[in-house]
Structure formats: structure tokens, C-alpha cells
C-alpha positions in Angstrom: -3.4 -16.0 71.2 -7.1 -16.3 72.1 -7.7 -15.0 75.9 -10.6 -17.6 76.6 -11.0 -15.9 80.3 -12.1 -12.9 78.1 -14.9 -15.0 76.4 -15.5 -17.0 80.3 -16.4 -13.2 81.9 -18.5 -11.9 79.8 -21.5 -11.0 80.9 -24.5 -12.4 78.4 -27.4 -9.8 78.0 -31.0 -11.1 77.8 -32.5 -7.9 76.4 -34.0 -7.8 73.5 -32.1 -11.2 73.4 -28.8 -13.2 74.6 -25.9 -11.9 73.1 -22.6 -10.5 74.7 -19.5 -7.7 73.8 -16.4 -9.2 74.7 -13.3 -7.0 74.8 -9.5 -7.8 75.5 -10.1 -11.5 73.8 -6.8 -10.3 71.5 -3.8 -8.6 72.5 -3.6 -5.4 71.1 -0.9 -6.4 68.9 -2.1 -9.5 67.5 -5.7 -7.4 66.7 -3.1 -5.2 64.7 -1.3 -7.8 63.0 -4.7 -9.4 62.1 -6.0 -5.8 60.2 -3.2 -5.1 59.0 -2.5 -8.3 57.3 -6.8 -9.1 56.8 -6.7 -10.6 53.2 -6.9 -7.7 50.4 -7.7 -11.0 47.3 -10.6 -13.2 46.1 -13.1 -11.5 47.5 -16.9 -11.6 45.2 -19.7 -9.7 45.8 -22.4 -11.1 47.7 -25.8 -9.0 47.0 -29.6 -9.9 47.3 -32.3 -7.3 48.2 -31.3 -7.2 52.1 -27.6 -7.1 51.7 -24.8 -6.2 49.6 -21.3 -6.9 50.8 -17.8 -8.5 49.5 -17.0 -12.0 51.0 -14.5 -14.9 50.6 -15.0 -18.4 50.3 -15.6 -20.3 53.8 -13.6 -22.2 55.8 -14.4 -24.9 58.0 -11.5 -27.8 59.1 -11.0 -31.0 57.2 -12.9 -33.5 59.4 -16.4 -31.7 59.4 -15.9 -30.8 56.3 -15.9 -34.7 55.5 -18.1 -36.0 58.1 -20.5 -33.5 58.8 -20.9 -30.4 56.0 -20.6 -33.7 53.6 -23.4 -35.7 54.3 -26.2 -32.1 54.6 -27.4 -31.7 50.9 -27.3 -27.5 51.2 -23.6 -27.5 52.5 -22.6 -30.5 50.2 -23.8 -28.2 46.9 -21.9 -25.3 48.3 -18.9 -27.6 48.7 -19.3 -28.9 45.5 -19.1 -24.9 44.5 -16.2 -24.1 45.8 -17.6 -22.0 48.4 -16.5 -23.9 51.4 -12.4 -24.8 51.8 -9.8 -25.8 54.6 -6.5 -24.5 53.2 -5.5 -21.3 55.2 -1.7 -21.4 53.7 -3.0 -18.3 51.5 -3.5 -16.3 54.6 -1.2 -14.5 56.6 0.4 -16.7 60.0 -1.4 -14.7 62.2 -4.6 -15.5 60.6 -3.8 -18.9 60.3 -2.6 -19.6 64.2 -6.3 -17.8 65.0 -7.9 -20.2 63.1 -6.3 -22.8 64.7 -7.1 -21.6 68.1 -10.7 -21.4 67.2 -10.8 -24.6 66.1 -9.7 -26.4 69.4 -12.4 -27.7 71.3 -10.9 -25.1 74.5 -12.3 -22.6 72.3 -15.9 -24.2 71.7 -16.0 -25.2 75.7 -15.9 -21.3 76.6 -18.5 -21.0 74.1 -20.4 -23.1 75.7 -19.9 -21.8 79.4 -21.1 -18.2 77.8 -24.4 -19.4 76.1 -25.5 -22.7 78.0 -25.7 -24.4 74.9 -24.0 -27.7 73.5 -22.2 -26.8 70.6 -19.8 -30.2 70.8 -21.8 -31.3 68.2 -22.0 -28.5 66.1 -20.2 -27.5 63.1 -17.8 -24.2 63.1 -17.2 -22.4 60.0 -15.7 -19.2 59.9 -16.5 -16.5 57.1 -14.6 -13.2 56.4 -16.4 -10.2 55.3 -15.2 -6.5 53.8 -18.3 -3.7 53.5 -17.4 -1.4 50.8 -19.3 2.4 50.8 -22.6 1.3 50.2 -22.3 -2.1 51.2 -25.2 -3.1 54.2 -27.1 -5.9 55.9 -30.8 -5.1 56.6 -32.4 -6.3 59.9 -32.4 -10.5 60.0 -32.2 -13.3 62.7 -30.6 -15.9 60.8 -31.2 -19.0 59.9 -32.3 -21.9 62.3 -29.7 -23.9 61.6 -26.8 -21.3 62.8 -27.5 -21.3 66.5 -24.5 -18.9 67.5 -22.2 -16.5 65.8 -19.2 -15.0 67.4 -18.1 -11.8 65.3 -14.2 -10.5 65.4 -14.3 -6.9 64.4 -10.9 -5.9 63.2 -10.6 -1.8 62.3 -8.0 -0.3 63.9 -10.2 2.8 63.4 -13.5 3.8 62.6 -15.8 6.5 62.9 -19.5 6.3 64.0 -19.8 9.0 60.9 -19.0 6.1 58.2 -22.0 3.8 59.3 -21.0 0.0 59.2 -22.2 -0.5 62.8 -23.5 -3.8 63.9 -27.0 -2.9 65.6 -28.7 -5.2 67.9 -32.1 -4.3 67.1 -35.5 -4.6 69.8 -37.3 -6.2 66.7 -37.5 -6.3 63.0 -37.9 -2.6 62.5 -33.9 -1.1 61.3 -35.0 2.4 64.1 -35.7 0.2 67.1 -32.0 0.1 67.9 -30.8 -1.4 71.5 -27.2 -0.9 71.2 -25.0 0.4 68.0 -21.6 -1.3 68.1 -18.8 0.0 66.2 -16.4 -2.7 64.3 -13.2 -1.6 65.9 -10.2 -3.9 66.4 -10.7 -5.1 70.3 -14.5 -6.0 70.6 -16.1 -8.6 69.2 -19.9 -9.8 69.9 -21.4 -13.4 70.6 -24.9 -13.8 70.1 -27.4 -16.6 70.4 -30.0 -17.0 67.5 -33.5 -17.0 68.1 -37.0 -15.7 66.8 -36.3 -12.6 68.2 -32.4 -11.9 67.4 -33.2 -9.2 65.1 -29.6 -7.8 64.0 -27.9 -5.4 60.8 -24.8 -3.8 59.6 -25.9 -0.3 58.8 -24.8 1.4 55.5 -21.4 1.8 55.2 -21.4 5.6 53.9 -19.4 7.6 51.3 -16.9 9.3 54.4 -15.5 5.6 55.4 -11.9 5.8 54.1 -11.3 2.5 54.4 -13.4 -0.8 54.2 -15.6 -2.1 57.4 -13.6 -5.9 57.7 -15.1 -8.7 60.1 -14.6 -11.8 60.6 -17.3 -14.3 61.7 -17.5 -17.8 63.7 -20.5 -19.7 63.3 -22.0 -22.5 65.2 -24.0 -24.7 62.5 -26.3 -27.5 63.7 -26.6 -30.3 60.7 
């Protein structure tokens, strides 16, 4: 399903910061089956003062679930929550064969080719995300502890007129914008964190007829 050569050609930028747009990692059909099946249930609103969006609990596999997210205090109390599962039988089979995928180490080892780090070690977990009108992430760099993120964007269309965009940002200010991406089914972005990895979704606005949905792989060191 996954076309790893797609994720071993990419080129990785290193201004304002290392990240990389990867296209033609999904056949166009499977990208349709994954939007048009993209889960429509359980989804709660996640909003603070730099963000507002909907999202659904996490899922990471059994064994770091057990052995790694277990023994870190701040993923233990979000296990203990509820916030974190491994069942995927809910989702469609599409979306459960790519999560499979993603979770063989094939997957992690191109990864690791595209940044130069060692992310053997590391702990994936994959989030899914749906931006309402309205919904936004300001400019961030995420936390230290996530040191790469690989997000699937999974529109079939999408208008540059509805907002949503991921912006890779020169710095912290939301107008110094380096490149605007659109979340269209196809193209999906890797990027490295760091001090400097400024990044945002920009308001999704009152014209988008349907909701921005993403999907996002993480790279957690515990």
C-alpha cells in the first residue's frame, strides 16, 4: 500500500528548517478509499487558546503501548484516560491495512534514510484530526519529545479559498510564510522538530464545504 521509494526520493529542504512534501506515497485509489471511508464518529473537540480542532483518541500498537508509553508518567495518565488505544477493528480495512504498514519497521527505516535520524527507538503513534469552519492551529514547533511528524492529507478536494493550509512558517510570526501547502489527498509532509520548526494550520473559513481531515505519524522519544 505504502510506496516507500516515494518517502526514499524525497528531497529534504533545510530552509527555514528540514522538512519534505512527498507525493505519489498512495495510489490514487487507495488515497480515495482512505477519504472516503476517514471515520465520521468519536470525534471531541480539542480547544486551548492556540488551537481549536476535532480529534480522536490515539493509536499506537500493543507492544509500545506496554513497554514504552507505559512506563513515561505523561503518556501512562493519558493511557489511563482513555486517550491512547490499539484496536483499529472500528476503522474501515483500508485504514486498518495502512496502519499496519506504518507500523513495520520498512516503514520507520525509510524514515530514517529521509531525516538521518534513529527513530528505531522511538515510539509511533498516529493521531487523526478533522478541522471544522473555524477550527485552526496557531504557529508552534512542538514538543521536544516528538522529534518527527509525517502528516497524510486526505481531501479529495480543496480550495486555497477555505483556508486549512499547513504553512511552514520562517519563524514564529503566522505572515512569515515559506510555503502554504494545501491538505489534498496525494501529498503528505515529513518534518523534523527543532527550535526553529515554526508550523500552523490556518483557519479553516466559512466557504469550506466539507471538513479539512489529516492524519498524523509521530515519532515520540520517551
Amino acid at each position: 500500500m505504502l510506496n516507500l521509494n516515494a518517502i526514499r526520493s524525497a528531497t529534504m529542504q533545510s530552509i527555514p528548517y528540514q522538512y519534505a512534501l512527498l507525493e505519489n506515497l498512495l495510489l490514487k485509489e487507495v488515497s480515495g478509499e482512505l477519504s472516503q471511508s476517514y471515520p465520521q464518529h468519536d470525534f471531541r473537540e480539542l480547544r486551548g487558546d492556540d488551537f481549536c480542532y476535532l480529534w480522536r483518541r490515539l493509536i499506537a500498537n500493543d507492544n509500545d503501548i506496554t513497554t514504552k508509553l507505559g512506563l513515561d508518567n505523561f503518556w501512562q495518565r493519558r493511557i489511563e484516560l482513555g486517550d491512547v488505544t490499539s484496536d483499529i477493528h472500528n476503522l474501515s480495512s483500508v485504514w486498518q491495512r495502512l496502519i499496519q504498514e506504518i507500523w513495520q519497521p520498512e516503514y520507520t527505516m525509510a524514515m530514517e534514510e529521509l531525516s538521518g535520524l534513529e527513530l528505531s527507538s522511538c515510539v509511533k503513534v498516529m493521531a487523526l484530526r478533522r478541522y471544522r469552519p473555524g477550527d485552526y492551529v496557531l504557529p508552534h514547533t512542538d514538543q521536544p519529545s516528538k522529534i518527527l511528524t509525517h502528516l497524510l492529507f486526505l481531501n479529495e478536494q480543496w480550495s486555497s479559498s477555505w483556508g486549512g493550509c499547513l504553512q511552514i512558517l520562517k519563524n514564529e510570526q503566522p505572515e512569515s510564510v515559506h510555503q502554504n501547502i494545501l491538505p489534498l489527498s496525494g501529498y503528505s509532509v515529513v518534518f523534523v522538530r527543532s527550535e526553529n520548526s515554526w508550523h500552523m494550520v490556518n483557519l479553516v473559513t466559512s466557504e469550506a464545504v466539507e471538513c479539512r481531515l489529516a492524519a498524523q505519524v509521530a515519532f515520540f522519544r520517551i
